[in-house]
Each structure stands twice: as structure tokens, then as C-alpha cells.
VEXTORMAR-768303 format. One record per residue (C-alpha): residue number from 1; x, y, z; chain. Coordinates in steps of 0.1 Angstrom, whole numbers, plus 5000, padded with zeros to 4 digits. Example, Ala and Ser with C-alpha at 12.3 -4.5 7.8 and 13.67 -1.06 7.14 Angstrom:
2
<gulo 1, <5123, 4955, 5078>, 'A'>
<gulo 2, <5137, 4989, 5071>, 'A'>
This chain:
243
<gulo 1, <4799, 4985, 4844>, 'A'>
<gulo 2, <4831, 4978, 4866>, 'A'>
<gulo 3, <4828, 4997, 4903>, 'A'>
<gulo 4, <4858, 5019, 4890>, 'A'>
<gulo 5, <4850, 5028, 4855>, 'A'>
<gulo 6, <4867, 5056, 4841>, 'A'>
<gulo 7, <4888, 5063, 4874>, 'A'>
<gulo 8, <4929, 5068, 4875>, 'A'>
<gulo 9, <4945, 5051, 4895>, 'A'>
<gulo 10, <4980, 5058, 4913>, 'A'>
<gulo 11, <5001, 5023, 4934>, 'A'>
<gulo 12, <5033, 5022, 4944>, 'A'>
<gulo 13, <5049, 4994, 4947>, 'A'>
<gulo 14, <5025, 4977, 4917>, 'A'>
<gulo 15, <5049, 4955, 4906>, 'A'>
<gulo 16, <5043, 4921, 4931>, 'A'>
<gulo 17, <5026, 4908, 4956>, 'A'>
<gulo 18, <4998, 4930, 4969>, 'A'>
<gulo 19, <4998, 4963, 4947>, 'A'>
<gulo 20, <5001, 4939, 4912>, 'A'>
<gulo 21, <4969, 4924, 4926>, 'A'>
<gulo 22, <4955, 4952, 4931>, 'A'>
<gulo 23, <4967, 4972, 4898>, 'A'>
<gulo 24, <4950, 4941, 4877>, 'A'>
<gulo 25, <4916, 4937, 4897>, 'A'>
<gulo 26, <4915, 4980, 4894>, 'A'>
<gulo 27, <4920, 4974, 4855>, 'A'>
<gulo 28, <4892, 4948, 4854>, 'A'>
<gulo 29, <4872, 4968, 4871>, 'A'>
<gulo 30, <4873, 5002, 4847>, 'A'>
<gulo 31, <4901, 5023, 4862>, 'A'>
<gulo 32, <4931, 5031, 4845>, 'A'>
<gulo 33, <4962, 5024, 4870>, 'A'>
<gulo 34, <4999, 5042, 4873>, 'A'>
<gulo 35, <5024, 5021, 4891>, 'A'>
<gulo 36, <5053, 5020, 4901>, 'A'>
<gulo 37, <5086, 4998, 4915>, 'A'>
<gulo 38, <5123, 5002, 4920>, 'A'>
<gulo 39, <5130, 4968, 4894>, 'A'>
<gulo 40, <5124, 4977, 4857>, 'A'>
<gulo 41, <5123, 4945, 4847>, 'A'>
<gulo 42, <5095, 4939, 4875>, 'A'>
<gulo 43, <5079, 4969, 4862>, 'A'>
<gulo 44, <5079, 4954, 4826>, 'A'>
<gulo 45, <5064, 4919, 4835>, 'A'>
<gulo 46, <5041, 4936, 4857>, 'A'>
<gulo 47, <5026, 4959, 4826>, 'A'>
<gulo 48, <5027, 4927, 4806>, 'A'>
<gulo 49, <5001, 4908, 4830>, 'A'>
<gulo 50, <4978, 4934, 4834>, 'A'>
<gulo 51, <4978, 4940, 4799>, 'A'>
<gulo 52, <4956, 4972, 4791>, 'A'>
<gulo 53, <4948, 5005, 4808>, 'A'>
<gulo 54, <4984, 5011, 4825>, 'A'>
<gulo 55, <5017, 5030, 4828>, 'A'>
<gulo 56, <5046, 5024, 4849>, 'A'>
<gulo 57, <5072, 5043, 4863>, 'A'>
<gulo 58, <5103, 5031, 4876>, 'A'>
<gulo 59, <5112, 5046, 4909>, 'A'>
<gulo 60, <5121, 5045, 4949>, 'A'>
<gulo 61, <5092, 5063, 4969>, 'A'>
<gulo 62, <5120, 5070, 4995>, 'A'>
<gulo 63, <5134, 5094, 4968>, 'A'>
<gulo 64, <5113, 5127, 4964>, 'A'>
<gulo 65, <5128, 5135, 4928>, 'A'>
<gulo 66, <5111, 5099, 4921>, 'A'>
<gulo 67, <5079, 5109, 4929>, 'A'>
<gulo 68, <5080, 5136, 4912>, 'A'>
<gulo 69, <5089, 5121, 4881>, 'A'>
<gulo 70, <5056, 5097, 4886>, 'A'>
<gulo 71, <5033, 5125, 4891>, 'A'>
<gulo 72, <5052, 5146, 4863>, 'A'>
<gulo 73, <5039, 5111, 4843>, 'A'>
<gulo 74, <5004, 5114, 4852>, 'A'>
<gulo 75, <5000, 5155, 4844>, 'A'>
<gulo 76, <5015, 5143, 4813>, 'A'>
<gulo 77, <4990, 5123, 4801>, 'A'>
<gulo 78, <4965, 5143, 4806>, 'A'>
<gulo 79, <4954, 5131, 4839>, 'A'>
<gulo 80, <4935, 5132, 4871>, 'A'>
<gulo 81, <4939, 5109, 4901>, 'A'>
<gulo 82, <4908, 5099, 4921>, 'A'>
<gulo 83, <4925, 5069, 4942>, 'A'>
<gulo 84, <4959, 5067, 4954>, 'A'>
<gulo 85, <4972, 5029, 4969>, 'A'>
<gulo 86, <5006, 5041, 4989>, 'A'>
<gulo 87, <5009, 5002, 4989>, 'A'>
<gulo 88, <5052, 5004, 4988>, 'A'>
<gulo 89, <5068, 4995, 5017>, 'A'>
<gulo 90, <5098, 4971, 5032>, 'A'>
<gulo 91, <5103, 4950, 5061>, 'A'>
<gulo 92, <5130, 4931, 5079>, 'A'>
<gulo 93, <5137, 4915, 5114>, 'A'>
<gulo 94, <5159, 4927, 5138>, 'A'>
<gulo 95, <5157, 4923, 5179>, 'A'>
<gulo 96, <5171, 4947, 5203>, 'A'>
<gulo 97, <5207, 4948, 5209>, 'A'>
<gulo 98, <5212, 4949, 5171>, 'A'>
<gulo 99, <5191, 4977, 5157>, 'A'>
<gulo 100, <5211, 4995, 5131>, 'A'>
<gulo 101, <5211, 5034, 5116>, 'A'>
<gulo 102, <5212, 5014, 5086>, 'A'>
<gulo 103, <5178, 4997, 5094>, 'A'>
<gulo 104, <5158, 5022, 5112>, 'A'>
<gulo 105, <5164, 5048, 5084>, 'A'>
<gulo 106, <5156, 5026, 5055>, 'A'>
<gulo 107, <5122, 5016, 5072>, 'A'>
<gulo 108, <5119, 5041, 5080>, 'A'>
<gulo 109, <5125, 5066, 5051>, 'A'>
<gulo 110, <5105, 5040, 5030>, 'A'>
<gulo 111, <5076, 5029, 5045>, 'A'>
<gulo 112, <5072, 5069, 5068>, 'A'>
<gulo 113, <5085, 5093, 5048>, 'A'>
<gulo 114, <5079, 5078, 5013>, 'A'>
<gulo 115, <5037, 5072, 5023>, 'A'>
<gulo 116, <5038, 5107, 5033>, 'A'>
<gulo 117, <5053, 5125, 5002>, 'A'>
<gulo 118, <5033, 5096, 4982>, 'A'>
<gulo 119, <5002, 5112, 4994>, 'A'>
<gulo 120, <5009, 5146, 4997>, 'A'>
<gulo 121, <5025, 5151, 4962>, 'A'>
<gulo 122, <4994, 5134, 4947>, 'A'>
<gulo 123, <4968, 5157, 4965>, 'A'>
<gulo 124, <4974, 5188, 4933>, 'A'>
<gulo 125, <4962, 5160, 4911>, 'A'>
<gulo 126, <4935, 5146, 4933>, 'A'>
<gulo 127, <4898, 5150, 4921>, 'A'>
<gulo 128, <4880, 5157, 4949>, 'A'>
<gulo 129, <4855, 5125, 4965>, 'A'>
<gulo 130, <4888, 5107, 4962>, 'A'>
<gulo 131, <4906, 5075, 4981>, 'A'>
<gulo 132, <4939, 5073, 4993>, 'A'>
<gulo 133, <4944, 5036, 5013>, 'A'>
<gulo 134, <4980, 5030, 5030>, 'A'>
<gulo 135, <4989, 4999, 5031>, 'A'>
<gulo 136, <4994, 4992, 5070>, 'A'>
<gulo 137, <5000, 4957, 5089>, 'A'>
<gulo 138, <4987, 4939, 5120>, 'A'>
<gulo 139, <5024, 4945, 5129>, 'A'>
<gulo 140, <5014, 4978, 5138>, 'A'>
<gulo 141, <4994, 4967, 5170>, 'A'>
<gulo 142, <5010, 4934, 5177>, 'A'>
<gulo 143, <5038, 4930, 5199>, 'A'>
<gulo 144, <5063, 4909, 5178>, 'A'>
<gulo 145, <5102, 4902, 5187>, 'A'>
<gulo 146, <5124, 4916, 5160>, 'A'>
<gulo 147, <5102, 4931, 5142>, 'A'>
<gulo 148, <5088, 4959, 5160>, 'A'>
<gulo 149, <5107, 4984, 5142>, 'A'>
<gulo 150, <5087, 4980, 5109>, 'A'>
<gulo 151, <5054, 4978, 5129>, 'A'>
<gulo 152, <5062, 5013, 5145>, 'A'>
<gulo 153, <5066, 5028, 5111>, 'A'>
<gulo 154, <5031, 5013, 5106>, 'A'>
<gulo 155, <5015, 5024, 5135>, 'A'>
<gulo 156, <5029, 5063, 5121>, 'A'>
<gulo 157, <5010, 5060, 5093>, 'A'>
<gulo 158, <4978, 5048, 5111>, 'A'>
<gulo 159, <4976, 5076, 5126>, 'A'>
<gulo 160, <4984, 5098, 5095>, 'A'>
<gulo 161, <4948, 5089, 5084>, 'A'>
<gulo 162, <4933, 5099, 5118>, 'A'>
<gulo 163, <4941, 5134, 5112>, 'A'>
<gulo 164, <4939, 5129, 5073>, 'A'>
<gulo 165, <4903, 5121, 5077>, 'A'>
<gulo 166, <4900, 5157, 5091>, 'A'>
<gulo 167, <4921, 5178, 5072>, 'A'>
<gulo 168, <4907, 5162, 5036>, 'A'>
<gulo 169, <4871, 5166, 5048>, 'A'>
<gulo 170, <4860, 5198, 5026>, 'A'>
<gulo 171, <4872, 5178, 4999>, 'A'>
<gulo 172, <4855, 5149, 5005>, 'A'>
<gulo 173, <4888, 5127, 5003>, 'A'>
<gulo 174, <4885, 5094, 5022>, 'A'>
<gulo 175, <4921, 5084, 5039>, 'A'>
<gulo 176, <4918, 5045, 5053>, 'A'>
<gulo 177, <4943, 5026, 5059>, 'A'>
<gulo 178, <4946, 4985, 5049>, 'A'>
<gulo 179, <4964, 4966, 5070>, 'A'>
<gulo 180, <4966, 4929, 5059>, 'A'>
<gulo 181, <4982, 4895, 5078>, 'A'>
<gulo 182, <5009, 4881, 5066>, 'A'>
<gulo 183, <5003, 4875, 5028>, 'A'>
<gulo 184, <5023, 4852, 5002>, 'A'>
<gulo 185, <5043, 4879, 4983>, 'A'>
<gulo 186, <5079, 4883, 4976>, 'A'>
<gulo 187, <5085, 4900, 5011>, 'A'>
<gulo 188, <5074, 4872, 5029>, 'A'>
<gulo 189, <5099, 4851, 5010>, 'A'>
<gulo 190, <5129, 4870, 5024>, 'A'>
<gulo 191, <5122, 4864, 5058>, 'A'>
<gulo 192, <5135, 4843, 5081>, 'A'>
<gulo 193, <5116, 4812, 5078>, 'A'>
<gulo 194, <5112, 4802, 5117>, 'A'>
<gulo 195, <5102, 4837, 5123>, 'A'>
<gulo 196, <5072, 4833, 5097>, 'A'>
<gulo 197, <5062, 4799, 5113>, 'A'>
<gulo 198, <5059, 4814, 5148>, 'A'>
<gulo 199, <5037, 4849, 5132>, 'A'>
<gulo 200, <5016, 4820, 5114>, 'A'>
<gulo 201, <5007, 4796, 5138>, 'A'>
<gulo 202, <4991, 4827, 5156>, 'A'>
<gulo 203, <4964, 4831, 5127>, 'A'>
<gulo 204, <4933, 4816, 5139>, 'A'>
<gulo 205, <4923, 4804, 5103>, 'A'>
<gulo 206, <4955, 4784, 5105>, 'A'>
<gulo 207, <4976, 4801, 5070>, 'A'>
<gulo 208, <4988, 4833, 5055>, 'A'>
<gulo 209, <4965, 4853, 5031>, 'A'>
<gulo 210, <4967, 4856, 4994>, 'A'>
<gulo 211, <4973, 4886, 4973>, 'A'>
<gulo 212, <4941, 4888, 4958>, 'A'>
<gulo 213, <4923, 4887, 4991>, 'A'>
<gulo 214, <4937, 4920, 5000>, 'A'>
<gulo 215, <4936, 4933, 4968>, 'A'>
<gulo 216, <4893, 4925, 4971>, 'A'>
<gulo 217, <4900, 4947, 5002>, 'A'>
<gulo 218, <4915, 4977, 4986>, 'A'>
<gulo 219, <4887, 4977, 4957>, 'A'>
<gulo 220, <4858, 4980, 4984>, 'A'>
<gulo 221, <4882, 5005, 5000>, 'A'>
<gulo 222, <4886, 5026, 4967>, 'A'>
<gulo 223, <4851, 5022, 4954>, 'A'>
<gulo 224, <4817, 5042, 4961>, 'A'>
<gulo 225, <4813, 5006, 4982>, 'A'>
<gulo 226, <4826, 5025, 5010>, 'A'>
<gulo 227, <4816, 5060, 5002>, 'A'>
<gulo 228, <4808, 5063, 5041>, 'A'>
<gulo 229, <4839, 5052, 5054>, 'A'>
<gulo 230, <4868, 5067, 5064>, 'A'>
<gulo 231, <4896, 5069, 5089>, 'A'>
<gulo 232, <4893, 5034, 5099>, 'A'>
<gulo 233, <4920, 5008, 5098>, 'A'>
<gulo 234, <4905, 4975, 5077>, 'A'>
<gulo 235, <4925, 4942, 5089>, 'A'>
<gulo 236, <4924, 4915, 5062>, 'A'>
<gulo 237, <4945, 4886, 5085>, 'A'>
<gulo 238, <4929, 4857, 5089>, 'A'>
<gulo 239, <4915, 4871, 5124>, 'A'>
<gulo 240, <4954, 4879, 5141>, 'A'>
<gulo 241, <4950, 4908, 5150>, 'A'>
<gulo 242, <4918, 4900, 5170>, 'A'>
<gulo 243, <4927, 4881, 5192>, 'A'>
């Protein structure tokens, strides 16, 4: 029997990289997995690989009505969610001297506001002894040029699961957050390649991660594997945010 058999599954941003990794090892493990993604046709190929035991929902975690719509989906068919992955998120360089409105908000809004509402709009539909793992990033405690805009807005949501691990306590919810090095996904590809090389050569075991090496992560992190922990911050990174 698969460590998540017969459990429901919600992950945004389930479409690439990290959250289709994890949305297919959840399915081969026995849980039946919502996701979502802002590209339709993403979404569609994405449903196509995993195969069985899934439903997607196009939408922007950013966008409130969105979310709404996803967990509309979920009470719909009949329902109840005992792990949510808020695994969405976006990131871009930019040094001081040209921070935008444009940039801080959309980081912001996205990778802040939409992890919070992701969360809090699931929690009606939440059995309780669930798992809800953000998606965070050695970002968050590293100091690096141009990009310490997007690793603020992770070190917010590391502390969300501080006080999470508190206020969910009577219900036995588990808040953790995941916070992997940089990982071969389509984010990584739109970044500026010279940036990547520098944030690389600092890995001790010399390369990025893969997808399904955080993915093996977020299973131990939604399964009864870890049943006795909870407010901690797991980095999967090759050892960079270590040293």
C-alpha cells in the first residue's frame, strides 16, 4: 500500500518542474492530487503524464476568485483535503537601484499573499492530522545580489509556519516548509545564465538538484513518515545553505 493511499491532495503550481513531480510521485503513491497552473495547455499535458487519480484547475494563486474556483472544485467532487503543497511561486533578479513596483508586487502578491490565501482558503476542507508544506528556498537565508527580493518573500512564509505550527495544533495540522536549491525546472531556465553559474558553483556537491529529488522530499513531508515533525524548514540543496 502506497504511504498516501486514499489521501486528496491539493498543489499549486502542478503543472512543471517541482509540483508535476510531486503531483505524479503523490498519484503512485495512493493519493488523489488537484492541481493547478496559470497555462491550460500546461495543465493539460500535465494531467496527461500523470495519467490517473487527478483534476486540474486553471488559475493564478495571486487571484483570490481563482482559488476559490479550485476549492469550489474540490467540494464538488465530493472531497476532503488532507495535504496541501502551496508549491506556486515566481522569481526574477533585480539589484538595487532598479527595484520596480512592478516587481516587488508581483513577488510579492504571488509567492506572499497567494501561499497565504492558498492555505487559509483550504483549511474549511482540511481533515484534521493534515500537511500543508510551502515551498520555500535557500534564498530565504542566503544573501544573494539581485535576488533578495524573492528570498524576502521566502523568508515571510518561513515564518508563517512558525506560528502555523501553533495555531493548527488542536487540529493536529503539521505546517513545514520545503525549501530546495536551485533545481532544473522551467524557472531556472529564465534566468540569467551567469547569475545561475555563480548560485551553482556555491553547491558543495558541485550541480543543481532534480525535480524528483524534492518531490521525494515533499512525500516524507506529507506522509505519516513525518508524523512528528512540524515547523521546521527541510533544505533539499545539495548542502548550500549549510555552509
Amino acid at each position: 500500500m502506497g504511504k498516501l493511499q486514499g489521501k486528496v491532495a491539493v498543489i499549486t503550481g502542478g503543472s512543471t518542474g517541482i509540483g508535476l513531480a510531486a503531483a505524479k510521485l503523490f498519484v503512485s503513491e495512493g493519493a488523489y492530487v488537484f492541481i493547478t497552473g496559470r497555462r491550460q495547455h500546461e495543465l493539460d499535458g500535465a494531467v496527461k503524464e500523470i495519467g490517473s487519480n487527478v483534476t486540474s484547475v486553471q488559475g493564478d494563486i495571486s487571484k483570490l476568485a481563482d482559488l476559490d474556483r479550485l476549492y469550489e472544485t474540490v467540494k464538488a467532487e465530493g472531497k476532503k483535503i488532507d495535504i496541501v503543497f502551496a508549491n506556486a511561486g515566481v522569481a526574477e533578479f533585480a539589484p538595487l537601484g532598479s527595484i520596480t513596483e512592478e516587481h516587488f508586487d508581483k513577488l510579492f502578491n504571488i509567492n506572499v499573499k497567494g501561499t497565504l490565501f492558498t492555505v487559509q482558503k483550504a483549511l474549511p476542507l482540511m481533515n484534521d492530522g493534515g500537511s500543508i508544506i510551502l515551498t520555500g528556498s535557500v534564498a530565504s537565508i542566503k544573501g544573494t545580489p539581485a535576488f533578495w527580493v524573492y528570498g524576502a518573500t521566502k523568508a515571510a512564509i518561513r515564518n508563517f509556519v512558525r506560528a502555523w505550527t501553533v495555531e493548527l495544533k488542536d487540529r493536529r495540522i503539521r505546517s513545514n516548509v520545503l525549501s530546495p536549491g536551485p533545481t532544473e525546472t522551467p524557472i531556472m531556465g529564465q534566468q540569467p545564465t551567469d547569475a545561475m553559474a555563480r548560485i551553482v558553483s556555491t553547491i558543495p556537491m558541485g550541480r543543481i538538484g532534480e525535480p524528483d529529488e524534492i518531490a521525494k522530499a515533499a512525500l516524507f513531508l506529507a506522509s505519516d513518515d513525518s508524523s512528528f515533525v512540524t515547523g521546521i524548514e527541510l533544505f533539499v540543496d545539495g548542502g548550500r545553505a549549510q555552509i
